[in-house]
N, C-alpha and C positions, 0 to 999 in steps of 0.2 A: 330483802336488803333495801335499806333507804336510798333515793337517790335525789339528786337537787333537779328538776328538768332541762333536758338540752334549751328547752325553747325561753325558758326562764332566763337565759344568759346573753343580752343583748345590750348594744353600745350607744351610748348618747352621744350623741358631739357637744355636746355643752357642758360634759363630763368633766371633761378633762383636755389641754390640749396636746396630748403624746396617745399617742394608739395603745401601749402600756396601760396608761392612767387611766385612759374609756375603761378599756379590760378591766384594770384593777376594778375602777367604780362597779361596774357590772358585776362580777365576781358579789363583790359583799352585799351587795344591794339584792340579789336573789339571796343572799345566806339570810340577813336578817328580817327582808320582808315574806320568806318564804318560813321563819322562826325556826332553821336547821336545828335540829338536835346533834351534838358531837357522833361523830362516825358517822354522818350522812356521806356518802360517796357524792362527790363532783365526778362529770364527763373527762373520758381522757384526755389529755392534750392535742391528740390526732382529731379526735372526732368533732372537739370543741374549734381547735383549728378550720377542719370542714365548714362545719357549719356560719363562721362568721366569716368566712375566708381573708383568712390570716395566716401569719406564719407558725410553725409549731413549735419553732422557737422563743416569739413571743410569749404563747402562752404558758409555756415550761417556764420563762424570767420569770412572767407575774405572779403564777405558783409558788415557784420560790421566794418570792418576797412575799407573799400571804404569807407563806410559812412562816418566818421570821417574825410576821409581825402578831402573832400567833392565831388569826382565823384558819390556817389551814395545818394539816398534819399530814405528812406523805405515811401510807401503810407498805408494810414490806409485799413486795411485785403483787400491789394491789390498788395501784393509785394512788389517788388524793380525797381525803376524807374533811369535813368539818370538826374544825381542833376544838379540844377540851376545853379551850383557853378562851373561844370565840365571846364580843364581846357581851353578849344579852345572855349567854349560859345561865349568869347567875339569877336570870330574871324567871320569875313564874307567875304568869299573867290570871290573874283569877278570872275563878268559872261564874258564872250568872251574877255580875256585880250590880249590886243594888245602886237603882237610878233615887238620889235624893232629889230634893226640889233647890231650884240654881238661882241665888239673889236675883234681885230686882235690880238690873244693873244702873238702869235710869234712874232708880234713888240714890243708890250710892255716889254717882258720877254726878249726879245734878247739880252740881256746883262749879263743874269743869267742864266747858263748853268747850266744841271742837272749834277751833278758828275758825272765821269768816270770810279771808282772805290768804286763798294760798294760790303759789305759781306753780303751775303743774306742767311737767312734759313726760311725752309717753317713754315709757321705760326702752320702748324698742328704736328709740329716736336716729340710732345710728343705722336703721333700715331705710330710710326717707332718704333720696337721693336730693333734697336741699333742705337742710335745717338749719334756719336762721332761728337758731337758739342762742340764749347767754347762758353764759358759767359753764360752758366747756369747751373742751379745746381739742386741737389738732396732735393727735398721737405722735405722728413723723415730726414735729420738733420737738421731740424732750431725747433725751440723751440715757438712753435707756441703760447700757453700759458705764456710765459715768453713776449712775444712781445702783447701778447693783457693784459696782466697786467701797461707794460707802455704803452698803449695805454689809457687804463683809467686811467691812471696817469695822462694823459699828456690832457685829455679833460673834467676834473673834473672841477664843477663849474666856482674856482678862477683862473686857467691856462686857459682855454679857454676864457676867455674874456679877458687875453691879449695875445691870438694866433690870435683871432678874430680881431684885430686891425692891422691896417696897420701902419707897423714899417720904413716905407719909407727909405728899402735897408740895415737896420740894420739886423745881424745874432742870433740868438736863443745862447745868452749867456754863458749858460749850456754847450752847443756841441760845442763850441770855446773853451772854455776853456779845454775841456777832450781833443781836438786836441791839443791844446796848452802843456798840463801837462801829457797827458799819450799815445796819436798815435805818435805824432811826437820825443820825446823823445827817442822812441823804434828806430827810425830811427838815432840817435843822429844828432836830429836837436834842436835846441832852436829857441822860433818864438813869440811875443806878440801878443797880442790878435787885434794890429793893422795891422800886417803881417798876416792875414789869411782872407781870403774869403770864404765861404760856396758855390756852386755850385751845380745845376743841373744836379749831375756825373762829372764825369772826363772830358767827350766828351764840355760839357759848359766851365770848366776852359780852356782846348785848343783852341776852340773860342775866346774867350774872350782876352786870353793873344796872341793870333796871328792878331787879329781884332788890338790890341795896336802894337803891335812891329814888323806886317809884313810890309814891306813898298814895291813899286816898283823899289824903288835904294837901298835895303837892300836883296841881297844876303839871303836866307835860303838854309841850309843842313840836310837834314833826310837821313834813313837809305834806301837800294836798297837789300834784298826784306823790308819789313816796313809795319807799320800799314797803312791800305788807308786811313783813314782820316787825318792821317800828309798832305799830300801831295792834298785831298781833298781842306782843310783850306787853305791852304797856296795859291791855286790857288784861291780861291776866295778872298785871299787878294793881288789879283794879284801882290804875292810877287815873284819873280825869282829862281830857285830851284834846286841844284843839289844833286844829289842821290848817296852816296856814299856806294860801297858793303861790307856786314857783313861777318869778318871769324869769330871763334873759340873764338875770345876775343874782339867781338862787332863791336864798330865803331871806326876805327885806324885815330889819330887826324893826325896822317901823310900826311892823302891824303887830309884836309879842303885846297880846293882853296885860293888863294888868292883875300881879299876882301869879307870872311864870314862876316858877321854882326848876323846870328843867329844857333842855331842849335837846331833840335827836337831828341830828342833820349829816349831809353828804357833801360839804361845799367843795368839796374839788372835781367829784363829777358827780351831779347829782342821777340818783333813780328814780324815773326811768327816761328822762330827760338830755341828759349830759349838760346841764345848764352848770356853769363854775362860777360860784360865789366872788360876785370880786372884791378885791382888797379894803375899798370902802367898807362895807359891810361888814367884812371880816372885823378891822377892826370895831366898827360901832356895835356889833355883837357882842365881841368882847369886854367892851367899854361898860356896855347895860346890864352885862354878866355880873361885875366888879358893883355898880351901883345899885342893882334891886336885889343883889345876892341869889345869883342862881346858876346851875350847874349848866355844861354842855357835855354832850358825847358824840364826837365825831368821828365819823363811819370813811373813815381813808382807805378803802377797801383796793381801789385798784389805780394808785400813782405809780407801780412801775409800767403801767400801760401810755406810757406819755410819749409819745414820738413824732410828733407835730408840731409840738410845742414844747418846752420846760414847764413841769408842774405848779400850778401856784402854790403858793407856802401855807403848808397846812395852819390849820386855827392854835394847837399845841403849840408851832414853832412861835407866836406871837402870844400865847397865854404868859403876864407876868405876877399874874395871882391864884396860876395853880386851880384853875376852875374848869381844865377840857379834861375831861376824859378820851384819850384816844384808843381809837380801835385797828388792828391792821390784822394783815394775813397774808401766807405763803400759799393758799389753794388758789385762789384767782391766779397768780402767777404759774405757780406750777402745774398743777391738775386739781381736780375739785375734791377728789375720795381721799385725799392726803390730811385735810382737816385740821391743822395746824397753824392757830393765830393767835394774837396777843394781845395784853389789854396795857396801856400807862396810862399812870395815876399816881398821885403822889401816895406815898408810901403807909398812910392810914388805910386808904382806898384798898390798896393793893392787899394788906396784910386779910381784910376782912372777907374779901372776892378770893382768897385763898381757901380761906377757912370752911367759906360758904363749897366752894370746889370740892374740899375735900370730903365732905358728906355727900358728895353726888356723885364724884369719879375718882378720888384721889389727885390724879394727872392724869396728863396724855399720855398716853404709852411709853415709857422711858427709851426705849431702842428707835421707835420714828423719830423721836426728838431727836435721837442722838445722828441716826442716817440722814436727815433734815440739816443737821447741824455742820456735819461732815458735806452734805452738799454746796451748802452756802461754801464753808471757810474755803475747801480746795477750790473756788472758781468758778465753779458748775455754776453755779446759778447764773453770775452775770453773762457767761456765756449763751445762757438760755435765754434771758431776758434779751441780749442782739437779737437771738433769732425770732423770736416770738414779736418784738418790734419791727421787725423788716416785714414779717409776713402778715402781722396787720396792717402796717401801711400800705401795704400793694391790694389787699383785702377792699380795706376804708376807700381805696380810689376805685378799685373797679364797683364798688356796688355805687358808691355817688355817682358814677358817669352814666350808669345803667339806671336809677332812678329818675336822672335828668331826662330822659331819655321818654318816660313816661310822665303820665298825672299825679302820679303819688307824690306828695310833699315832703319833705326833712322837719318835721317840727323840731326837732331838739337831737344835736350833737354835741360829744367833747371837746372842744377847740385843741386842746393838747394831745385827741390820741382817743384810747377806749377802743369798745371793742364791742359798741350797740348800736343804735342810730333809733330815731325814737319819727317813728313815722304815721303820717295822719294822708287817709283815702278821701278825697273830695267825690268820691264816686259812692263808694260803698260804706255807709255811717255805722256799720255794724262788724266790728270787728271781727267779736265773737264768733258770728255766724261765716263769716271771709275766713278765720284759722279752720272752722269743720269744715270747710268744701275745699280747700285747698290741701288736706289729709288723702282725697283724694288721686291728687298730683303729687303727691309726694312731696308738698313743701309742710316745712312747718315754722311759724311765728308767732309769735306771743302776743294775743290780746289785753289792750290796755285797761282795760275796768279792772282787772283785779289791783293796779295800782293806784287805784280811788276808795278813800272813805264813800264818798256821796260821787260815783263814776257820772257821767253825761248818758246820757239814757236817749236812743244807745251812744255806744262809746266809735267815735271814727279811729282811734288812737290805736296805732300797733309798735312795739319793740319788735327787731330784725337783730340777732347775732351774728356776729360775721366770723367768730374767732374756729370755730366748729367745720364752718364749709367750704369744702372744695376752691377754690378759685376756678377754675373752669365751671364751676357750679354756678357761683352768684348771679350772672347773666340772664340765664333762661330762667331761675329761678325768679328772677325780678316779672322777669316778659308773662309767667306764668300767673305770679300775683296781680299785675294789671290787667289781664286777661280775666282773674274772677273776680277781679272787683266790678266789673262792666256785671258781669255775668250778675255776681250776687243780687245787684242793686236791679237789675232788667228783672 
C-alpha cells in the first residue's frame, strides 16, 4: 500500500502565517514534490499530530479543507488518501527526455544590456537591527484595518465582477478622478480625466514617457549625481545624454547644451541630494522649454513627505505651454509593493502612453485601483499622511542631532521634509567599502557611486534612510557608522 512518508510532512514558517496554512503548505508540497499517485495514503491525524506536535484537531481542519479543495479524498474507516482530483494527476512526466542543444543566449540578448547602475538592498533588510534604507517604511503606521475595509469594498459581489473584466487599458474611474479633484490640485495642477494615466509606480510612467519621447537625434539631460534609472531608461532608449551637476538650488538651466530636446529632473527634492530647485530656475527652465522647444518630465515623486516646510510649486503647476510631463505616486506614501502611480500630460501624450501600456500590461490590476481608490476617497489616506509626517519629523531631528554629534557631514537635505539625508565621511572616502563592513554591525546605508554617471573614485558620498528605523535605533546606529568610518579609513 502506498504511503506519503511521515517525515516528508514538515512546517515552514515562512509558509504561511496561521499554523493551519504551514500544515496546509506542508501537506501539498510532499504530495506534489513526492508526485503522489491518487490513492496514496496520508499519515493519520493522531500520528501526524505526534509527530509535529500539534493539535489533532488542527490536522483533521486541514484535511478537511484538502478535501474540498480536492487534493485529498477521505476512504471509508480507512483515512485519508491522495484525491483523483489532485492537481499534477493529469501530468505524465516523460522517461529519458532528449537533451537538445540550448541557444546561444549572449547572441540573442546582445543587443540588451543588463543596466549599469542599480540600487540594491538585501532582500533580508528587515533582519539588520538599523537600516538606514530609502523607499521603505515603518509597518506600525499604516492603518491596516482601514485598508482591509476597502479591500472588501472594493471585492464585494457587484465591484468585482466589473474588476473582473478586462477594461482594455481603460483606468478605475474612481482613482482618476480623486487624482484629478483632490492629489493634483494640492500640487496646483489642473488635469482632466483624459490628461492622466494610471501606472505601475512611478518607475512605469518613466518608461513609458521615455520609450515615446527618447529618440537617438533627441538630445536628453538629467541630473549628475541623479536617480540611476533616469539614466538607466534613457540608455535603453538609446537616447544621447548629458549629465549636468546639482548645486544648492538643483539643476541650473544655465548650463542645458545647446540642442536639448528633453530633460529628466527632480526639482522639489532632488535624488540623492534633497537639493529644491528654486523658483528662479523653475521658471527660467521653463522659459528655455517654450523658446528652444523642448520637453521636461518631472519626477514629484515624494511632496507629500513635506513637514518642515510647504512644498515648493511643482514645474507643471507653472507650465503654460503644456511642455512638463508629470510623474507622481501613491507607493512612496503608502508602502512600496502597492506600485500604484500616475503620469499627466496633455491629452495626445496621454492617449499614446496608453496605447503603448496596453501591449505590455493592459492596466494595473482593476481591484488595487479600485482598494487604492476607496483609500484615498474615505480619508485613510490623509490620515496616514499626519502620521507618517509627525514620525519623520521626530526621525529627521533625532538622526541630525546624533550626526552633529559626530564627523560625518549632511551634504544634502530636503528643506521641506523627506525622508533621506544625503551624507559625506571626511574620514572614510570609500563608501562602498564603509556599507560592506558596516553589514557586519548590522547597519545598513546606501553607497553614493551608484548615483554617478562618472562617480568620484572613490566615492566619500552616502544616502541614510530614516523612514524604515527604529527611533530608538538611529542613535547608536549613527555612533556605529562613525566608529567604522575611523576603523575603514585606519
Amino acid at each position: 500500500m502506498r504511503r506519503i512518508p511521515l517525515e516528508s510532512i514538515f512546517l515552514r514558517q515562512e509558509e504561511a502565517p496561521t499554523l493551519q496554512g504551514k500544515l496546509a503548505a506542508a501537506i501539498v508540497r510532499a504530495i506534489l514534490e513526492s508526485r503522489a499517485t491518487p490513492g496514496t495514503r496520508l499519515p493519520s491525524s493522531r500520528k501526524l499530530a505526534e509527530a509535529l506536535q500539534i493539535s489533532r484537531l488542527t490536522v483533521t481542519l486541514v484535511y478537511n479543507e484538502l478535501e474540498s479543495q480536492g487534493y485529498l479524498e477521505a476512504l471509508p474507516r480507512s483515512g485519508v488518501a491522495v484525491a483523483a482530483t489532485v492537481p499534477h494527476a493529469r501530468l505524465r512526466p516523460m522517461k529519458d527526455k532528449p537533451q537538445g542543444q540550448p541557444p546561444r543566449w549572449e547572441d540573442w540578448l546582445s543587443d540588451h544590456k543588463l543596466p549599469r547602475r542599480v540600487i540594491r538592498k538585501p532582500a533580508n533588510w528587515r533582519d539588520f537591527r538599523y537600516p538606514f534604507i530609502y523607499g521603505q517604511v515603518d509597518p506600525h503606521l499604516f492603518d491596516h484595518n482601514a485598508w482591509r475595509d476597502c479591500a472588501r469594498r472594493a471585492l464585494g459581489t457587484r465591484e468585482f465582477a466589473i474588476h473582473a473584466a478586462d477594461h482594455y487599458g481603460a483606468d478605475d474611474p474612481l482613482l482618476v478622478d480623486y487624482i484629478c479633484s483632490n492629489t493634483l490640485p494640492r500640487r496646483g495642477i489642473h488635469a482632466g480625466p483624459d490628461e492622466v494615466l494610471v501606472t505601475m509606480g512611478a518607475q512605469n510612467a518613466l518608461f513609458l514617457a521615455v520609450e515615446l519621447l527618447g529618440r537617438i537625434d533627441r538630445l536628453a539631460v538629467t541630473e549628475e549625481p541623479g536617480y540611476p534609472d533616469f539614466a538607466e531608461t534613457l540608455r535603453r532608449a538609446q537616447s544621447p545624454t548629458t549629465f549636468l551637476p546639482v548645486d544648492g538650488d538643483g539643476l541650473s538651466p544655465d548650463m542645458l547644451p545647446e540642442g536639448t530636446g528633453l530633460v529628466i529632473t527632480t526639482p522639489s527634492h532632488h535624488i540623492p541630494t534633497g537639493a529644491t530647485m528654486s523658483l528662479e530656475r523653475r521658471i527660467d527652465l521653463l522659459r528655455r522649454a517654450k523658446d528652444h522647444d523642448f520637453l521636461i518630465i518631472e519626477d514629484d515623486y515624494d511632496f507629500e513627505m513635506s513637514y518642515l516646510a510647504p512644498p515648493a510649486p511643482a514645474l507643471k503647476s507653472l507650465d503654460d505651454s503644456q511642455r512638463v510631463i508629470y510623474i507622481g505616486s501613491f507607493s512612496k506614501s503608502l508602502f512600496p509593493g502597492l506600485r500604484i502611480g500616475y503620469m499627466v500630460a496633455p491629452a495626445p501624450l496621454i492617449a499614446q502612453a496608453r496605447a503603448l501600456r496596453t501591449i505590455m500590461l493592459r492596466h494595473p490590476p482593476g481591484h488595487l485601483q479600485r482598494i487604492t481608490a476607496y483609500f484615498l476617497a474615505l480619508g485613510h489616506y490623509d490620515a496616514h499622511i499626519v502620521r507618517l509626517r509627525e514620525s519623520l519629523r521626530r526621525k529627521r531631528a533625532i538622526l541630525e542631532s546624533a550626526l552633529k554629534a559626530t564627523s560625518l557631514e549632511v551634504a544634502g537635505a530636503a528643506v521641506s521634509g523627506g525622508s533621506s539625508i544625503w551624507v559625506r565621511s571626511p574620514h572614510c572616502s570609500d563608501s562602498a567599502r564603509l556599507a560592506n563592513a558596516l553589514q557586519a554591525d548590522e547597519v545598513l546605508i546606501e553607497p553614493g557611486d551608484v548615483f554617478y554617471e562618472t562617480p568620484p573614485q572613490p566615492c566619500p558620498y552616502f544616502r541614510m534612510g530614516y523612514a524604515a528605523i527604529r527611533e530608538e535605533a538611529i542613535e547608536p546606529g549613527v555612533a556605529l557608522i562613525e566608529r567604522a568610518t575611523r576603523r575603514v579609513a585606519a
